[in-house]
ZANU-113058 format. One line per 10 residues: number of its first residue (from 1); for each residue x, y, z of C-alpha. Coordinates in Angstrom, 3 decimals. Layout:
// ZANU-113058
NUM = X:Y:Z; ...
This chain:
// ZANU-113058
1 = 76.293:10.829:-37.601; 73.509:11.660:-35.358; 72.339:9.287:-32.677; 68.901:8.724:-34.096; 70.740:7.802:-37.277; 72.907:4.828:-35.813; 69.907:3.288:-34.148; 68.218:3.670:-37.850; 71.057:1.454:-39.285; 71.477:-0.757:-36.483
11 = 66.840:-1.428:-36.888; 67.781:-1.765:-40.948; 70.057:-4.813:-40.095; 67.264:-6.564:-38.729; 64.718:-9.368:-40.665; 62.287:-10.711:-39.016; 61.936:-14.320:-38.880; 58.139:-14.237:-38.813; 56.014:-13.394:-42.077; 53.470:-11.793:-39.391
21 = 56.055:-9.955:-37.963; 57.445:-8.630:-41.629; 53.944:-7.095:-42.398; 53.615:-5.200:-39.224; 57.105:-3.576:-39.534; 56.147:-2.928:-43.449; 52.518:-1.546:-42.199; 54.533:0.756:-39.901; 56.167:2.256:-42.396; 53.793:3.109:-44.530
31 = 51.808:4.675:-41.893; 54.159:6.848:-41.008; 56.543:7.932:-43.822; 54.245:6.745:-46.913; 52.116:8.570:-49.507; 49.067:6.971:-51.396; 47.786:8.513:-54.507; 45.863:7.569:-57.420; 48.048:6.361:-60.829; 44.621:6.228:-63.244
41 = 42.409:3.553:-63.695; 41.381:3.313:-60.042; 44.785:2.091:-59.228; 47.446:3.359:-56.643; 50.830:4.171:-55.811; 52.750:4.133:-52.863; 55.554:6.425:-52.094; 57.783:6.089:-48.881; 60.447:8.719:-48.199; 63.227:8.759:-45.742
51 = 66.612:10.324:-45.110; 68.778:7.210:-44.638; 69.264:5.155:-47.514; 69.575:2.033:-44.451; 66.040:2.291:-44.495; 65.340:2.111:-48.116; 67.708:-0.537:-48.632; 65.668:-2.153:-45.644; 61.861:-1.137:-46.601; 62.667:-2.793:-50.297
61 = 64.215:-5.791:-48.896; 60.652:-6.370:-46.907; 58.949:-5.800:-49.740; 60.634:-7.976:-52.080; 60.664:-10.941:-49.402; 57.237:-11.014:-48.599; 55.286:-9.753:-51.850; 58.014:-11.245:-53.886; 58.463:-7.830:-55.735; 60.872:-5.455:-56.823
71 = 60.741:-1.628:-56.098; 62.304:1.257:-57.238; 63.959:3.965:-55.570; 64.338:7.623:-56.558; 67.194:10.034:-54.893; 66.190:13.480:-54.498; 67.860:16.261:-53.467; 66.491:18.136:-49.951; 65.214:21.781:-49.935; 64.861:21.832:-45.921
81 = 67.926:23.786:-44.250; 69.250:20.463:-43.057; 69.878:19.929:-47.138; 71.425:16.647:-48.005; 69.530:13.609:-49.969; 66.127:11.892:-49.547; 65.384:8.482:-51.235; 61.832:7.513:-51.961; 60.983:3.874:-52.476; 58.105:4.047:-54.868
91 = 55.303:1.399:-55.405; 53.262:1.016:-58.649; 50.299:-0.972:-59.405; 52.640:-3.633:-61.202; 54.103:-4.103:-58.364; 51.292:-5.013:-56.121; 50.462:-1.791:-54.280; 46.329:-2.153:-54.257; 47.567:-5.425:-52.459; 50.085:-4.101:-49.642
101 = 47.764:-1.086:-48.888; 44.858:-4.240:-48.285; 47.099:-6.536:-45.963; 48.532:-3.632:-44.146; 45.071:-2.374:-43.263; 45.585:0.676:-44.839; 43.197:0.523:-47.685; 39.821:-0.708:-46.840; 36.456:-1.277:-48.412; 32.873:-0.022:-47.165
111 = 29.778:-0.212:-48.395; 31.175:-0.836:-51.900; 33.776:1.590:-51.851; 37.602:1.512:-51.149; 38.809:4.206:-48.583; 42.102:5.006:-46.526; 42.430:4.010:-43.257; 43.375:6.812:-40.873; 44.904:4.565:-37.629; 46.749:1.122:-37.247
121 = 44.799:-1.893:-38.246; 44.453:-4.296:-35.220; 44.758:-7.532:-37.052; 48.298:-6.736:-37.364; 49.218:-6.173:-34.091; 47.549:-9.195:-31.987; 50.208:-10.644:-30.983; 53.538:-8.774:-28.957; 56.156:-9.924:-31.777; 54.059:-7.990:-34.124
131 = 53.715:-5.087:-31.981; 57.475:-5.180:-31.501; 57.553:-5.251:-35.446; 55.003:-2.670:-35.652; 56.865:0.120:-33.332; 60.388:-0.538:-35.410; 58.586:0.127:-38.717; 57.243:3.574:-37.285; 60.123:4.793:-35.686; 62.392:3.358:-39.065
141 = 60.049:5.780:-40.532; 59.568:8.567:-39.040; 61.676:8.573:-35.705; 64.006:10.278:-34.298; 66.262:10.642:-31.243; 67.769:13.583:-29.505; 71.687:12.690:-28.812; 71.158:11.309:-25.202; 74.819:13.727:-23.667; 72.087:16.942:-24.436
151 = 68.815:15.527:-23.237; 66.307:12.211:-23.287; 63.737:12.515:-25.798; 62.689:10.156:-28.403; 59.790:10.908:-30.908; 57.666:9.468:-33.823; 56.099:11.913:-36.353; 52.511:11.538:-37.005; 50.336:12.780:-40.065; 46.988:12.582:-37.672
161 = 45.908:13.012:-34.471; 44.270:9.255:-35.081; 47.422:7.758:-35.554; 49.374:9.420:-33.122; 46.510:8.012:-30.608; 47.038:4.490:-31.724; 50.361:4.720:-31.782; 50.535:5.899:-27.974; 48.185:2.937:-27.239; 50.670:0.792:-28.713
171 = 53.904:1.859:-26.666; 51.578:1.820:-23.471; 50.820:-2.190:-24.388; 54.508:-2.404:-22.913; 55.548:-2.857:-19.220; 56.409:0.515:-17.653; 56.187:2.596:-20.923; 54.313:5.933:-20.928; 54.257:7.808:-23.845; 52.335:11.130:-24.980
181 = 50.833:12.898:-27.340; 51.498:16.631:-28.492; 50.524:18.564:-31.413; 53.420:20.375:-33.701; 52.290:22.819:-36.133; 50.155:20.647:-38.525; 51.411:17.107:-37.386; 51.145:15.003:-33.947; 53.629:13.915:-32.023; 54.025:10.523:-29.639
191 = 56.900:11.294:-27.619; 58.880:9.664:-24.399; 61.094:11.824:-22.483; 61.744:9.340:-19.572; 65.615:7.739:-20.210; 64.637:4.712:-18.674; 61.213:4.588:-20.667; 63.625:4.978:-24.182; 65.946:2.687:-22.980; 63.417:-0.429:-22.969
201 = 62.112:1.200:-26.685; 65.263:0.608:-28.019; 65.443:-3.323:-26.512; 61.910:-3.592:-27.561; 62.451:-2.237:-31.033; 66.237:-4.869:-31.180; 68.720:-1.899:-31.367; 70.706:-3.947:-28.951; 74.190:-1.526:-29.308; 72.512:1.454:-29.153
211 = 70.811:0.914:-26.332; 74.224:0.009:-24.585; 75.669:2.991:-25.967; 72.375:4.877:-24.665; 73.133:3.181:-21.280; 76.765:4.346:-21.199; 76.324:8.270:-21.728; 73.054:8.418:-19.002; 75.057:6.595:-16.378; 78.387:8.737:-17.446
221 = 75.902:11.780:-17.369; 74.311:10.788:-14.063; 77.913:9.621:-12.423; 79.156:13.752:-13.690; 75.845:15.257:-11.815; 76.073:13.319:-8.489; 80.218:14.529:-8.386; 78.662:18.081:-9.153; 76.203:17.672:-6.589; 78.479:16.061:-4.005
231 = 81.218:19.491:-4.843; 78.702:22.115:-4.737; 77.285:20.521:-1.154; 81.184:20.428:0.373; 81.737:24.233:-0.966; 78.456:24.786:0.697; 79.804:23.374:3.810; 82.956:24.687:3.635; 81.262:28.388:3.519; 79.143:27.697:6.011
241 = 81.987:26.487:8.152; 84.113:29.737:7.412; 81.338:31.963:8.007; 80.576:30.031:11.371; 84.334:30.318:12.257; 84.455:33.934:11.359; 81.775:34.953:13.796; 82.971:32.924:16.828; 86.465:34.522:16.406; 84.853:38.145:15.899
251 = 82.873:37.091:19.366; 86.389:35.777:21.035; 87.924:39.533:20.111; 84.880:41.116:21.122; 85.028:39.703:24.917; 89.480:40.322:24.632; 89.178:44.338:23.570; 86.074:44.532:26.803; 86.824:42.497:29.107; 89.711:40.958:27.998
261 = 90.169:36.603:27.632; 90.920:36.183:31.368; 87.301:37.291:32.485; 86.451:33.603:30.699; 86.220:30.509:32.444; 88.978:27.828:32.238; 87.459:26.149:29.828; 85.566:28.642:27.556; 89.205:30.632:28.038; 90.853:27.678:26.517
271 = 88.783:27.260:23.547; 88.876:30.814:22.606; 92.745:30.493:22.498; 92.763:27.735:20.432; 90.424:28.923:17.716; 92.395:32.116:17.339; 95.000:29.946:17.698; 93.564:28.149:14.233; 91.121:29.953:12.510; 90.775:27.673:10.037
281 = 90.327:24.436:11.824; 86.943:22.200:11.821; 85.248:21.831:15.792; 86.514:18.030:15.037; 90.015:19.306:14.759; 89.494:22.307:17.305; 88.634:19.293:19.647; 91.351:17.156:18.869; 93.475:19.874:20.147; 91.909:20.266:23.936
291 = 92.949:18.338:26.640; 91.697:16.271:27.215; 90.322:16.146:23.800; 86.744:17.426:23.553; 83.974:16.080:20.998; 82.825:18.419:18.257; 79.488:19.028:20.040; 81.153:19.798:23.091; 83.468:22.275:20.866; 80.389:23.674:19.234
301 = 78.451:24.082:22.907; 81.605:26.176:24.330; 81.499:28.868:20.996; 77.822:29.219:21.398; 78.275:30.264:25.020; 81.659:32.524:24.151; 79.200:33.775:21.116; 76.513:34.785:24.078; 78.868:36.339:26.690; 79.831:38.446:23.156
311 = 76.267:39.578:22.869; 75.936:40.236:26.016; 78.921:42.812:25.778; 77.044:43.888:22.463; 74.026:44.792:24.329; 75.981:46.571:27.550; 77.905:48.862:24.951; 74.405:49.795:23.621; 73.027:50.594:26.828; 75.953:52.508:27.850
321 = 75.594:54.451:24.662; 72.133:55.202:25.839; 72.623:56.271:29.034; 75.590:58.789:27.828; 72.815:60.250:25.283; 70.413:60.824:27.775; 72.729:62.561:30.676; 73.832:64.761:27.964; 70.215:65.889:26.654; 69.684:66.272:30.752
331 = 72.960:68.598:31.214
């Protein structure tokens, strides 16, 4: 089961003590995964849809405990490639539906005339219990989650641009939260990508476990990247340090096939010996072998001068060259 669909149940396992808080989460819901139509007479039914029969379960339970109503549910079979079932909580005019679309702000009246709402009706969301409420009913839904071991990203489908609008403005009431807006195909998204950002939606929306479990795979994830990072910088070093010690002792056999090791001073003479002595070995350990032992800087000073007198040989082979060249185009 997909991550998205664990925090789903865990969300469906909560009621919320307040009534205020009950008709946000229901308002949510219907915002986001519900369909209004007309069923004659100037009436209406509601129709909310969703994947996990959790949320069902959970969207009739609401209904029942604060319109004192029963629902039904039809089970449907998918025709999207992901196949699989889809159950649709349905709400007739017996069972109250002109009066949920009025206290969730959905259906209003103007001028005479009843319209649909396109946005999330303020009253419900004064106070931050509610907006709590609110954000679980949305994501319940029409949320999902991408499994946190592939990448952060947490998402609520919107029918409008409106609502997606709102519904930004309502995660951004939160300390620290940032979400966006982006437009897919003919519907609007409001999406976080920020872990930390969709780890406090999860404790502000009560999925308590999966926000542990959340925790557990980004610090497992993050703990696997620094130990990457940390090996790719000590290969990095240790190639750098092989191609360093590579050139000194090409420089060291340089000066022996010119001018030969003896030609060095004492000390330059004895560091050249002892890193062809140990052509592997750090300056620290190259040190640790002088005597008296030297400091790496002091190891590193000495190569740079052997790696000069080198050059300089280098440069008098060159001129030599030269000089042979131009006798010969004289003779």
């Amino acid at each position: 089961m997909s991550f998205a669909s664990e925090t789903k149940k865990e969300l469906a396992r909560i009621t919320p003590e307040k009534k205020c808080c009950m008709l946000a989460e229901i308002a949510g819901m219907i915002r986001v995964c519900g369909r209004v139509a007309l069923a004659g007479g100037g009436k209406f039914k509601i129709r909310c849809t969703t994947e996990t029969p959790a949320v069902a379960r959970h969207f009739k339970m609401l209904i029942k405990s604060y319109f004192g109503v029963e629902t039904t549910t039809e089970i449907g079979q998918a025709q999207t490639l992901k196949k699989g079932k889809y159950y649709t909580v349905v709400i007739g005019p017996e069972e109250l539906s002109e009066q949920i679309l009025r206290e969730t702000g959905i259906l209003m009246i103007r001028e005479g005339r009843d319209y649909i709402t396109d946005g999330i009706y303020e009253g419900l969301i004064k106070t931050k219990c509610c907006r709590k409420a609110y954000l679980r009913g949305a994501f319940l839904g029409a949320g999902t989650m991408t499994d946190p071991e592939k990448e952060y990203q947490l998402e609520i489908i919107c029918g409008t641009e409106l609502l997606s609008a709102d519904l930004r403005k309502l995660f951004n009431t939160f300390v620290d939260i940032h979400a966006r807006t982006m437009a897919r195909k003919n519907l609007h998204v409001v999406y976080l990508k920020d872990s930390g950002q969709i780890l406090d939606v999860l404790a502000i929306m009560g999925a308590q476990s999966q926000y542990f479990a959340y925790e557990n795979v980004r610090l497992t994830k993050e703990m696997r990247n620094e130990a990457n990072r940390r090996s790719n910088c000590d290969q990095a070093n240790i190639d750098k340090a092989v191609a360093a010690a590579g050139k000194q002792i090409r420089a060291i056999k340089k000066i022996e096939m010119t001018r030969g090791l003896d030609s060095l001073p004492g000390k330059l003479r004895e560091t050249a010996q002892v890193r062809l002595d140990n052509p592997d070995a750090t300056l620290t350990e190259l040190g640790e072998m002088m005597e008296p032992p030297l400091k790496k800087s002091g190891v590193n000073s000495r190569l740079k001068r052997i790696e000069g007198i080198a050059e300089k040989e280098d440069d008098a082979a060159e001129t030599g060259k030269e000089k042979q060249i131009c006798q010969k185009k004289k003779g």
